[in-house]
DSSP file (Angstrom, degrees, kcal/mol; ACC not computed):
  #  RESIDUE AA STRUCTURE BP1 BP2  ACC     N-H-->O    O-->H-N    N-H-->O    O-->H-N    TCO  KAPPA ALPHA  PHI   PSI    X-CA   Y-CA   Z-CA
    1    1 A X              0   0    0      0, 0.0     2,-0.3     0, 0.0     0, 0.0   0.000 360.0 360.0 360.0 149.6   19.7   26.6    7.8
    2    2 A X        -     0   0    0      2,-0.1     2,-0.5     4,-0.0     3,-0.0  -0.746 360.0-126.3-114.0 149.6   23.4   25.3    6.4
    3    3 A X    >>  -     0   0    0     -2,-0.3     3,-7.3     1,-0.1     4,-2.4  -0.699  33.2 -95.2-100.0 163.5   24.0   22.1    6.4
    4    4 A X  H 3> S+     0   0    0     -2,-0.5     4,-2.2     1,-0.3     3,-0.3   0.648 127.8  48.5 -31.8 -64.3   27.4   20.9    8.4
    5    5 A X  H 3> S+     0   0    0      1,-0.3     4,-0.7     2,-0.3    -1,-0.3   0.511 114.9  44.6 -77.8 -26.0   29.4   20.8    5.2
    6    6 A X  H X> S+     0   0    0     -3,-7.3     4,-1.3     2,-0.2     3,-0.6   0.910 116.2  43.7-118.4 -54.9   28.0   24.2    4.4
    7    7 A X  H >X>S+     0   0    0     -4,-2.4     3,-2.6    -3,-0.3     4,-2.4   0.992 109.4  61.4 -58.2 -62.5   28.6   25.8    8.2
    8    8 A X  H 3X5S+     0   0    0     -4,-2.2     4,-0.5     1,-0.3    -1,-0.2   0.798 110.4  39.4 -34.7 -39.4   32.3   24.0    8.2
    9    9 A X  H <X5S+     0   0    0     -4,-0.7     4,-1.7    -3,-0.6    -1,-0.3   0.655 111.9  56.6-103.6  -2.7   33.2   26.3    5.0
   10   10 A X  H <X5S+     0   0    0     -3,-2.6     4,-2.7    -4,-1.3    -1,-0.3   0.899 113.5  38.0 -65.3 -47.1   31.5   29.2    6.5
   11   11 A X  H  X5S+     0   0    0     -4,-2.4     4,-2.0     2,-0.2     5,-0.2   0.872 118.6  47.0 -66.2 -27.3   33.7   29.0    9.7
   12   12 A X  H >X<S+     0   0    0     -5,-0.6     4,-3.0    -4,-0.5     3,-0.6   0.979 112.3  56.2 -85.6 -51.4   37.1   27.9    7.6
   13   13 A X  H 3X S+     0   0    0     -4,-1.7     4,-3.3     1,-0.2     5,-0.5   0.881 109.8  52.0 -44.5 -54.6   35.9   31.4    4.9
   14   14 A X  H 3X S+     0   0    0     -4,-2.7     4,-2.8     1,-0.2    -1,-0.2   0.928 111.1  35.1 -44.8 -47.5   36.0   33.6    8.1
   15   15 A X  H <X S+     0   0    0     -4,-2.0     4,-3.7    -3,-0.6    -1,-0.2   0.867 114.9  65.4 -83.2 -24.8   39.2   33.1    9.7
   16   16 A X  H  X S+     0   0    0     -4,-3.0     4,-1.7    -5,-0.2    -1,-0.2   0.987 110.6  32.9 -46.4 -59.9   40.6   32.8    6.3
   17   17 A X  H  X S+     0   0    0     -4,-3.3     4,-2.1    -5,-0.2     5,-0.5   0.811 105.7  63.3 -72.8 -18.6   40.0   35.9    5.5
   18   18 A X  H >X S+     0   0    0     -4,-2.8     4,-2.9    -5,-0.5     3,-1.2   0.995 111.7  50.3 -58.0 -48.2   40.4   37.4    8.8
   19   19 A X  H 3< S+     0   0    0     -4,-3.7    -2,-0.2     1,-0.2    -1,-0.2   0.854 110.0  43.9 -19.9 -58.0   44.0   36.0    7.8
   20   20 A X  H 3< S+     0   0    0     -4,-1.7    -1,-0.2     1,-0.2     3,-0.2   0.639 117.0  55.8 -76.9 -11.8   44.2   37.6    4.2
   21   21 A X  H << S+     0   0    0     -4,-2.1     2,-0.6    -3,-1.2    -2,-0.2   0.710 120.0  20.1-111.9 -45.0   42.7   40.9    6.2
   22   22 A X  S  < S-     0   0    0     -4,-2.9     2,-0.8    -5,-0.5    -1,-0.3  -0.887  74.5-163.7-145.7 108.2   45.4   41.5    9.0
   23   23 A X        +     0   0    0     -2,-0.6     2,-0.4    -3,-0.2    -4,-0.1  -0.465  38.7 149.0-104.5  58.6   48.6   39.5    7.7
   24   24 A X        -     0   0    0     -2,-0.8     2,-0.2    -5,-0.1    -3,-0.0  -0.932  60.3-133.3 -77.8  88.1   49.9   39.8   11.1
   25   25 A X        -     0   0    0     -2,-0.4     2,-0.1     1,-0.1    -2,-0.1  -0.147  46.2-148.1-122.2  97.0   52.3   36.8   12.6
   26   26 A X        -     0   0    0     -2,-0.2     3,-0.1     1,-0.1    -1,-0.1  -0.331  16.5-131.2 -74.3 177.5   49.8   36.8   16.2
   27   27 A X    >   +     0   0    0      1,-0.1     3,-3.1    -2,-0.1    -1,-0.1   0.913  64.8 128.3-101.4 -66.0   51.3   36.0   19.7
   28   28 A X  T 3  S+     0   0    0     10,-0.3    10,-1.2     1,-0.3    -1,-0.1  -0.010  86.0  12.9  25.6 -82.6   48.4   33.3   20.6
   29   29 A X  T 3  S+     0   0    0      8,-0.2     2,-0.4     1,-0.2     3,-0.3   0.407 111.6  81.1 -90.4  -8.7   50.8   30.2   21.6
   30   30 A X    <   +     0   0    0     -3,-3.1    -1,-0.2     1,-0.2     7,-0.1  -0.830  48.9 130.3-120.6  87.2   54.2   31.8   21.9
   31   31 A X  S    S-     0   0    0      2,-0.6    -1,-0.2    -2,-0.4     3,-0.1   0.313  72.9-123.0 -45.2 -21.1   53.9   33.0   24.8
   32   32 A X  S    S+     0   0    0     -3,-0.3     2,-0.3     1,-0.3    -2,-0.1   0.114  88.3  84.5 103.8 -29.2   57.0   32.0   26.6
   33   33 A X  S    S-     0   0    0      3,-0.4    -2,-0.6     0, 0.0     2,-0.4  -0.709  79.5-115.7 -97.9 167.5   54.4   30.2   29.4
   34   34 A X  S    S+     0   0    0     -2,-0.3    21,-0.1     1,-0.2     3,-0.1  -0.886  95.8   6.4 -85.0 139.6   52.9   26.9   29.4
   35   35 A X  S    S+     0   0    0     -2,-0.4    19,-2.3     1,-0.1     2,-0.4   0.536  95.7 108.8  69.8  11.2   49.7   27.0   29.3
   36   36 A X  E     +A   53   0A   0     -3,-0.2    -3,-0.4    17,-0.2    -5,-0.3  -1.000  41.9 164.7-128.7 138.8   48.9   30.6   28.8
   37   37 A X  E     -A   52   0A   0     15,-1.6    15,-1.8    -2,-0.4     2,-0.5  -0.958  36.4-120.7-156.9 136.0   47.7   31.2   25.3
   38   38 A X  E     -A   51   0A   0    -10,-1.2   -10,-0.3    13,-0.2     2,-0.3  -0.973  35.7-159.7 -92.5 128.6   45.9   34.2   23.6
   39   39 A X  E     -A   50   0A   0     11,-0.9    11,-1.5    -2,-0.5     2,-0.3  -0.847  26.3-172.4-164.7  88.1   42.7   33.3   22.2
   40   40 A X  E     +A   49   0A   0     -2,-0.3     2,-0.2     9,-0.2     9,-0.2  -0.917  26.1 168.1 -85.7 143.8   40.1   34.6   19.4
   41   41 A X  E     -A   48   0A   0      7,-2.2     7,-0.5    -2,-0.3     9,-0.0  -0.440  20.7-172.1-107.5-164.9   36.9   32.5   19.5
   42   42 A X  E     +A   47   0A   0     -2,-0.2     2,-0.2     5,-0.2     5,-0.2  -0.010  32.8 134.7 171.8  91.6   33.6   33.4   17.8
   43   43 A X        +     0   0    0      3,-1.0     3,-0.1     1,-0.3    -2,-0.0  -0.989  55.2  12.4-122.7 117.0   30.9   30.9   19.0
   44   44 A X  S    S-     0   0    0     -2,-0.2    -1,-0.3     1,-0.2    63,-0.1   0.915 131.4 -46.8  71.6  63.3   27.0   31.2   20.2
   45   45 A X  S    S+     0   0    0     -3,-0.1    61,-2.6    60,-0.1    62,-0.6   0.583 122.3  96.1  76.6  15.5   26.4   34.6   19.2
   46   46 A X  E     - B   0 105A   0     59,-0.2    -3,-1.0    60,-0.2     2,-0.4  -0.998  54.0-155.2-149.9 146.1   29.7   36.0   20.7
   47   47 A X  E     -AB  42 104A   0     57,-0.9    57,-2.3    -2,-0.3     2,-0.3  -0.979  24.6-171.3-129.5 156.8   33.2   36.8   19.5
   48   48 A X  E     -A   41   0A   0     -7,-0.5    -7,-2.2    -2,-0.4     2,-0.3  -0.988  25.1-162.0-158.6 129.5   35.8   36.7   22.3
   49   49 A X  E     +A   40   0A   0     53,-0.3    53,-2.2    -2,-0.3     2,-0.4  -0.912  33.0 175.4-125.7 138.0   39.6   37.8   22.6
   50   50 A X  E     -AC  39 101A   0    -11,-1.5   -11,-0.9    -2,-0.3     2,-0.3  -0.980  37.0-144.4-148.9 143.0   40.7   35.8   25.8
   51   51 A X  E     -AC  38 100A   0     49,-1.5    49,-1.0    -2,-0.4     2,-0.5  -0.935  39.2-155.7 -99.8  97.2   44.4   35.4   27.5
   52   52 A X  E     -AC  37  99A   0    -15,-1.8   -15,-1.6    -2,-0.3     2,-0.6  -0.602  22.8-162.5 -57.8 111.0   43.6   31.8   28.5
   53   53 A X  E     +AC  36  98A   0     45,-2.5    45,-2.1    -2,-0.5   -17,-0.2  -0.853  25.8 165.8-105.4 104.1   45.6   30.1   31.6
   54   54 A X        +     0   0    0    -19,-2.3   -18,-0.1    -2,-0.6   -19,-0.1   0.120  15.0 134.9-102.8   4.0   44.7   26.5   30.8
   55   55 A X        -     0   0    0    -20,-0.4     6,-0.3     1,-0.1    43,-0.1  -0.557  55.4-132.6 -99.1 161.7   47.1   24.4   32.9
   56   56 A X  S    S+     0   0    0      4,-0.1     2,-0.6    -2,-0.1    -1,-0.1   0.765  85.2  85.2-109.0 -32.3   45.7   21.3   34.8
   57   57 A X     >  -     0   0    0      1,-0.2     4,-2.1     2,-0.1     3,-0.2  -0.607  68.7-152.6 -65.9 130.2   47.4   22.3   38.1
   58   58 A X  H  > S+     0   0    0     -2,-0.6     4,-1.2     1,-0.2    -1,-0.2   0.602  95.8  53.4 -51.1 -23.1   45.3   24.8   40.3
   59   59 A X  H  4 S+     0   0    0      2,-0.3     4,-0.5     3,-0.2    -1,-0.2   0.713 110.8  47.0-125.5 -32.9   48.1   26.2   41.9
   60   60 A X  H >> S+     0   0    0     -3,-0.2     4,-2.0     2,-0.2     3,-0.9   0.933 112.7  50.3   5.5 -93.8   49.7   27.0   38.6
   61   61 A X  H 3X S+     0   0    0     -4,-2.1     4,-1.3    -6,-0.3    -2,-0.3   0.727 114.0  38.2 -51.2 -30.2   46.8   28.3   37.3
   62   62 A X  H 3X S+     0   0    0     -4,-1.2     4,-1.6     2,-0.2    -1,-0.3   0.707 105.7  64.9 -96.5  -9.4   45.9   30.7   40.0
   63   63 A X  H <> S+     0   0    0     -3,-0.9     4,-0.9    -4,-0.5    -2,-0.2   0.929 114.4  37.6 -79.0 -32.5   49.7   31.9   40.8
   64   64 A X  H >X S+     0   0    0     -4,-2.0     4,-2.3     2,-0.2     3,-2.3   0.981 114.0  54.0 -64.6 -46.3   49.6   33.4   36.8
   65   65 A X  H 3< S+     0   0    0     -4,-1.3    -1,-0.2     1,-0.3    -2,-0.2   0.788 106.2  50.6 -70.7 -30.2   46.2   34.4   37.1
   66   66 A X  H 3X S+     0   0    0     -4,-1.6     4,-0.6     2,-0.2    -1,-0.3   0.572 107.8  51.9 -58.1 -19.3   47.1   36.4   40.2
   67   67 A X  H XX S+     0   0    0     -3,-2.3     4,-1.5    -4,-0.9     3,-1.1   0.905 111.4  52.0 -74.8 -56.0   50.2   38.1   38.2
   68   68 A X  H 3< S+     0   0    0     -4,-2.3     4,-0.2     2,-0.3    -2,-0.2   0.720 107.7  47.8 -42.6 -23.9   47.5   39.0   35.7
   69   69 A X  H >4 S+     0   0    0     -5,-0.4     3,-1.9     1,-0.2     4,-0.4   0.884 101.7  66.0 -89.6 -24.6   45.3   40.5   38.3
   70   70 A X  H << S+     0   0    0     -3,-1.1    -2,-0.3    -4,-0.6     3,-0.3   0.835 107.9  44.0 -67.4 -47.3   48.4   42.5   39.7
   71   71 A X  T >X S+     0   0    0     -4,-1.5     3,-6.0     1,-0.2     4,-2.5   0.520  80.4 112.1 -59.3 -19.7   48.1   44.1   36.5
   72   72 A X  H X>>S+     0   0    0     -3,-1.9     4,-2.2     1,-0.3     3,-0.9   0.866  79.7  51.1 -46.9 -56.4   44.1   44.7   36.3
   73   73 A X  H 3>5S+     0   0    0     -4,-0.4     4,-0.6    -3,-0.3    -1,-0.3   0.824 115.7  40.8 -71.7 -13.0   44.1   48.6   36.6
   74   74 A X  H <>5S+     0   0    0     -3,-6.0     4,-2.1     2,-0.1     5,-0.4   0.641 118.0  53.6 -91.8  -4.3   47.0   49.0   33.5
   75   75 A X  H <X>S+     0   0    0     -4,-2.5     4,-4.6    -3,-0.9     5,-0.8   0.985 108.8  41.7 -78.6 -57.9   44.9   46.2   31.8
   76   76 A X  H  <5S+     0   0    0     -4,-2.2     5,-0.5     1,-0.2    -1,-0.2   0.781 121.4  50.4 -72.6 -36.4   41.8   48.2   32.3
   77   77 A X  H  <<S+     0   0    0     -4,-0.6    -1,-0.2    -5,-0.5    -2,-0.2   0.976 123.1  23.0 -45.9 -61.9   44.3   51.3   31.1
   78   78 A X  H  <5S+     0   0    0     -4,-2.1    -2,-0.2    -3,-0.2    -3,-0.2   0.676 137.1  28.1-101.3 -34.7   45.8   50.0   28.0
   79   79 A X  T  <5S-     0   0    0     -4,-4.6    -3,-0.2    -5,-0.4     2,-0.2   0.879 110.1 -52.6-110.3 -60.2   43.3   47.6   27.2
   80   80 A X    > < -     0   0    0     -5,-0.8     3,-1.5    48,-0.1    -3,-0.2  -0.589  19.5-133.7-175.6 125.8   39.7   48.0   28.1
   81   81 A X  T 3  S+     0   0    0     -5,-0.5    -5,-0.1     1,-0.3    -4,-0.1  -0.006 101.8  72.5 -44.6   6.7   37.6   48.6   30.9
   82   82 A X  T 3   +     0   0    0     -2,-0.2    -1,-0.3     2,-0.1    21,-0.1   0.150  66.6 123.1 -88.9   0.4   35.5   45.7   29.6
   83   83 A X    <   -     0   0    0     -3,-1.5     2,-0.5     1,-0.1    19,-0.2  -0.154  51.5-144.6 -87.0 158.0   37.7   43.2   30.3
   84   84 A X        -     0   0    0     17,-2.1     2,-0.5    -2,-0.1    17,-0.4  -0.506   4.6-160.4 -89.1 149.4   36.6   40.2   32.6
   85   85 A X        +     0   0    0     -2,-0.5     2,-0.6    15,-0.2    15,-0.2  -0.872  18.1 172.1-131.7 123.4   38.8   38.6   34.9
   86   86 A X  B     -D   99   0A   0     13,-1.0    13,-2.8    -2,-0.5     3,-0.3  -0.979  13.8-174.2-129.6 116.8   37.2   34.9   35.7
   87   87 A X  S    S+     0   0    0     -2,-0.6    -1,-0.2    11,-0.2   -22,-0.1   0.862  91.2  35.9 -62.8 -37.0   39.6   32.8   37.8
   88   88 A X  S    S+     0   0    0     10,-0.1    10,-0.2     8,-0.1    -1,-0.2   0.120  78.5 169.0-102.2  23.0   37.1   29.6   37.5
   89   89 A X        -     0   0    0      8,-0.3     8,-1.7    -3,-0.3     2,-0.7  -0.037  30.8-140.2-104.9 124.9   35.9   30.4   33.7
   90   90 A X  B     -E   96   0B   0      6,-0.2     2,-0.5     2,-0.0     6,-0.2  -0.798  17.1-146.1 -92.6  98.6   33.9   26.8   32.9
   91   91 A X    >   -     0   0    0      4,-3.5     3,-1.9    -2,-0.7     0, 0.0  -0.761  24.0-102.0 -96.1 140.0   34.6   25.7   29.4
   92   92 A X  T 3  S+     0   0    0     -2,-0.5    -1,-0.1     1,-0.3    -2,-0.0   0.526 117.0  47.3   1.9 -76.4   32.3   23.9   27.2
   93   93 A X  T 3  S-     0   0    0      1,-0.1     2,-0.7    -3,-0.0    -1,-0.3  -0.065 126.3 -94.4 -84.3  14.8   33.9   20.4   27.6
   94   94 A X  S <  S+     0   0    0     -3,-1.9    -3,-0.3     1,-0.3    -2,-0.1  -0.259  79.3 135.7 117.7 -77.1   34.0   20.8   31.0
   95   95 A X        -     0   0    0     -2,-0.7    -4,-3.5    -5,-0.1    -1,-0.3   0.200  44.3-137.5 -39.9 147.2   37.4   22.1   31.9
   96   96 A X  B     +E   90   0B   0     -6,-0.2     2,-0.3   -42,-0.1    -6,-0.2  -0.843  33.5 156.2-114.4 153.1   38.0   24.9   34.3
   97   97 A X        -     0   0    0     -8,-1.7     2,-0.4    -2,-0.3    -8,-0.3  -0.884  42.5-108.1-158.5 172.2   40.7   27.5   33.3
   98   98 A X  E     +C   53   0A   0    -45,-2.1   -45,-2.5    -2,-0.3     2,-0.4  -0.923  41.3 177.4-112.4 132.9   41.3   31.1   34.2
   99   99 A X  E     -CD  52  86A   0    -13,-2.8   -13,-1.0    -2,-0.4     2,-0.8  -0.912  28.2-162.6-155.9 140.0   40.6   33.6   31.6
  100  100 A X  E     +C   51   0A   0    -49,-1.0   -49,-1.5    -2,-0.4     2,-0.3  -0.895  40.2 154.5-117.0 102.9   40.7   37.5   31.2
  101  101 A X  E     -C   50   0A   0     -2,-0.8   -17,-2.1   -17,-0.4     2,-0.3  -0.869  42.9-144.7-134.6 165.0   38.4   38.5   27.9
  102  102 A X        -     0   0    0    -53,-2.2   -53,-0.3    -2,-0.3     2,-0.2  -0.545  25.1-173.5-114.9 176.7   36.6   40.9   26.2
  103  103 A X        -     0   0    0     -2,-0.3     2,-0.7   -55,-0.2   -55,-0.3  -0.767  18.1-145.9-166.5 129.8   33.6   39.6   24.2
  104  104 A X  E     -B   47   0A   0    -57,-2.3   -57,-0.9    -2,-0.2     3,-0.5  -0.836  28.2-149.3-105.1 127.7   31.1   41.5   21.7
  105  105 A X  E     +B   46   0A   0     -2,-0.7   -59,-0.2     1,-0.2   -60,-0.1  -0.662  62.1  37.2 -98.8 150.5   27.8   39.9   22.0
  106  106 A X  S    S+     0   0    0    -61,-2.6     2,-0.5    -2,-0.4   -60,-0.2   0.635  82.1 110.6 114.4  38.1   24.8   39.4   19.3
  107  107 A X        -     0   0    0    -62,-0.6     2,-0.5    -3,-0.5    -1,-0.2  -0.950  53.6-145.8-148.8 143.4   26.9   38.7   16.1
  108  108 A X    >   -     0   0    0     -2,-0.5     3,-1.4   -63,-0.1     7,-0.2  -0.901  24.1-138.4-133.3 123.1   27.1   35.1   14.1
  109  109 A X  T 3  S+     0   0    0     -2,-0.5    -1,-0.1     1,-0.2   -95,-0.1   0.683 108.4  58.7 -45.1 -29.6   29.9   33.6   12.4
  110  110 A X  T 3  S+     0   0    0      2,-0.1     2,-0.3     4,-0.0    -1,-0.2   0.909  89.0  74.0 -63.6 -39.1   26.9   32.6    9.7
  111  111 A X    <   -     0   0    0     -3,-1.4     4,-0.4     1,-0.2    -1,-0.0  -0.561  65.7-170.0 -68.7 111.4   25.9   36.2    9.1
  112  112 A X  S    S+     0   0    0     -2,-0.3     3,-0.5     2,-0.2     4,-0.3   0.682  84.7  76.3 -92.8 -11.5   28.8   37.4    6.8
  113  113 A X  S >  S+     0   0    0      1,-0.2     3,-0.8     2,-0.1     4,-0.3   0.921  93.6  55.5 -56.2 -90.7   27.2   40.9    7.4
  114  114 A X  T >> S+     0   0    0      1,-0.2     4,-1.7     2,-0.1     3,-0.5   0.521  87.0  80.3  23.0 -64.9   28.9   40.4   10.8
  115  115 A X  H 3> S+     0   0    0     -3,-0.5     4,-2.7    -4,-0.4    -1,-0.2   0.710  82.4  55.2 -19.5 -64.7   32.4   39.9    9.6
  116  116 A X  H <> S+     0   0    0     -3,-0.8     4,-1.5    -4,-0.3    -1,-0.2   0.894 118.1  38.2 -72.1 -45.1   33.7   43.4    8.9
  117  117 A X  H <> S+     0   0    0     -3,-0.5     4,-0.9    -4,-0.3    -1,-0.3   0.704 115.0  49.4-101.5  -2.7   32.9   44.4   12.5
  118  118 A X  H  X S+     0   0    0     -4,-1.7     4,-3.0     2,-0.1    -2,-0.2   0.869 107.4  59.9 -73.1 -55.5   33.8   41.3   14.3
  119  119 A X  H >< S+     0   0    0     -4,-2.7     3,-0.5     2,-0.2     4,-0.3   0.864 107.2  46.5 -30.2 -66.8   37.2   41.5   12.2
  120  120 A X  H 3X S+     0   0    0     -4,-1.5     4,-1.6     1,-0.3     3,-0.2   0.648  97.6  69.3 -45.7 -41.9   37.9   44.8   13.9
  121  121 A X  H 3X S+     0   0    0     -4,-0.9     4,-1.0     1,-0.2     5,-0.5   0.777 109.4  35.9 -86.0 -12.2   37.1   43.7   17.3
  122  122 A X  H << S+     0   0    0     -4,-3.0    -2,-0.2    -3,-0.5    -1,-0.2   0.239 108.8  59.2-140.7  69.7   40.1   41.6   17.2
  123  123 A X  H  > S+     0   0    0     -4,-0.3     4,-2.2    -3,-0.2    -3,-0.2   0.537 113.4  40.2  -3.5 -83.0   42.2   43.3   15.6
  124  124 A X  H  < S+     0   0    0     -4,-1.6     4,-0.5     2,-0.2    -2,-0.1   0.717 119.4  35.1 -72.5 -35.8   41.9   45.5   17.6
  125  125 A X  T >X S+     0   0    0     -4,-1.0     4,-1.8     2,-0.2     3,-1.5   0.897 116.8  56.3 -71.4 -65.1   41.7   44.0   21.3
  126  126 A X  H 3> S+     0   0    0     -5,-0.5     4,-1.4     1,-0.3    -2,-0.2   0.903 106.5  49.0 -43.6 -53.1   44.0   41.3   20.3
  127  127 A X  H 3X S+     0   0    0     -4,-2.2     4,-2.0     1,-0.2    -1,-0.3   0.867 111.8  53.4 -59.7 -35.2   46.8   44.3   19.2
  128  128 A X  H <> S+     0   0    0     -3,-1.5     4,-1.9    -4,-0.5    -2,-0.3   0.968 109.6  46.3 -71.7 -70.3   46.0   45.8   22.7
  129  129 A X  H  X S+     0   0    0     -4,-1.8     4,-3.1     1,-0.2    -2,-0.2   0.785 113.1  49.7 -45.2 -22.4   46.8   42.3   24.7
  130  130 A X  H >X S+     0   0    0     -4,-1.4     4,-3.8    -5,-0.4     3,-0.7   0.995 110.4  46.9 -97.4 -31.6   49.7   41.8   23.0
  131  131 A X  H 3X S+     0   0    0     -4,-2.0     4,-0.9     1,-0.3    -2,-0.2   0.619 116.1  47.0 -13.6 -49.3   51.1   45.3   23.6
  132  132 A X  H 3X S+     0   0    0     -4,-1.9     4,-1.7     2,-0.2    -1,-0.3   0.776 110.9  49.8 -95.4  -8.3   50.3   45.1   26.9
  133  133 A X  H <X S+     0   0    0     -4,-3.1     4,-0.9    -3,-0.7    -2,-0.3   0.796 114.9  48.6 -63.8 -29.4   51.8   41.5   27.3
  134  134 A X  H  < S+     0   0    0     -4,-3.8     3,-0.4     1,-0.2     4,-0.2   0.935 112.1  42.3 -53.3 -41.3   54.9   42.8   25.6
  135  135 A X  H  < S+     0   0    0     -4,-0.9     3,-0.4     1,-0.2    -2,-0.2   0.861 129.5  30.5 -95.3 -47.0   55.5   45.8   27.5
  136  136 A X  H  X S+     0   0    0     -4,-1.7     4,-1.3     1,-0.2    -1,-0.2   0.425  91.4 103.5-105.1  11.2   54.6   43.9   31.1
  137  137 A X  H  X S+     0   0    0     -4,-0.9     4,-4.6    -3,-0.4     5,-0.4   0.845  77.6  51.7 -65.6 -46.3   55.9   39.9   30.0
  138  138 A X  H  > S+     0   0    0     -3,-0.4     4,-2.2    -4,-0.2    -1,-0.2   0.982 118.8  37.9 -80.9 -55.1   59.3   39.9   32.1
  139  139 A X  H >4 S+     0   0    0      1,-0.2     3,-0.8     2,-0.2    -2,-0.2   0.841 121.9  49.8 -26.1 -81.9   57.2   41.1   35.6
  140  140 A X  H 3< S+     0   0    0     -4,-1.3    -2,-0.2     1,-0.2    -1,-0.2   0.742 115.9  37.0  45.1 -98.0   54.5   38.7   34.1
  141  141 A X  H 3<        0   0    0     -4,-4.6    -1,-0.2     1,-0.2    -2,-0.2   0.681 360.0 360.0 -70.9 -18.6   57.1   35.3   33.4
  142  142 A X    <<        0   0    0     -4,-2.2    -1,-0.2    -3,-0.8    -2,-0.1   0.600 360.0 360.0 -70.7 360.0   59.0   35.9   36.5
């Protein structure tokens, strides 16, 4: 078992190096919307590449998340026939959001044996969302 101090610099060692590993400038907050953000997590025994629609209005939130669905069969093209599409996605703390993700399950940010192939899965997904948010954004933002 690690104690907090010990898990804290485990978490901060990953994402550093995922940094030093793919010295990519990612998309994640500049999107162009408010409130729609792309997303790595890796939490619980899952690592997760998410397009997040976070914003507090419902009506908001479900008019993007319906252009995102409008999309579902080039998403499922371009990106992966794994992805989820959850209008009502229940976050930790409570909040409801809409969110379209992949996730690979059974691998822990403690276990640095883990690492190399979590690294890869987003990479790799994450290069695939933003591809297909470039290519489909103006449809998308309009």
């Amino acid at each position: 078992m690690f104690s907090k101090e010990e898990a804290k610099q485990i978490r901060q060692d990953f994402w550093i190096m995922f940094g030093k590993r793919y010295q990519h400038k990612w998309m994640l907050y500049n999107t162009g919307i408010k409130d729609v953000n792309f997303k790595f997590s890796f939490e619980k025994g899952r690592a997760m590449v998410s397009i997040d629609i976070e914003h507090a209005d419902e009506i908001f939130r479900a008019y993007y998340f319906e252009k995102f669905t409008s999309f579902k069969s080039i998403m499922f093209d371009e990106i992966s026939e794994d992805l989820i599409f959850d209008e009502h996605y229940q976050l930790d703390s409570g909040k409801e959001i809409s969110r379209i993700y992949l996730f690979m399950d059974g691998v822990k940010i403690m276990r640095k044996t883990d690492w190399p192939q979590v690294y890869e899965f987003f990479y790799e997904n994450m290069m695939a969302f933003e591809r297909f948010y470039l290519e489909y954004r103006d449809f998308i933002k309009e």
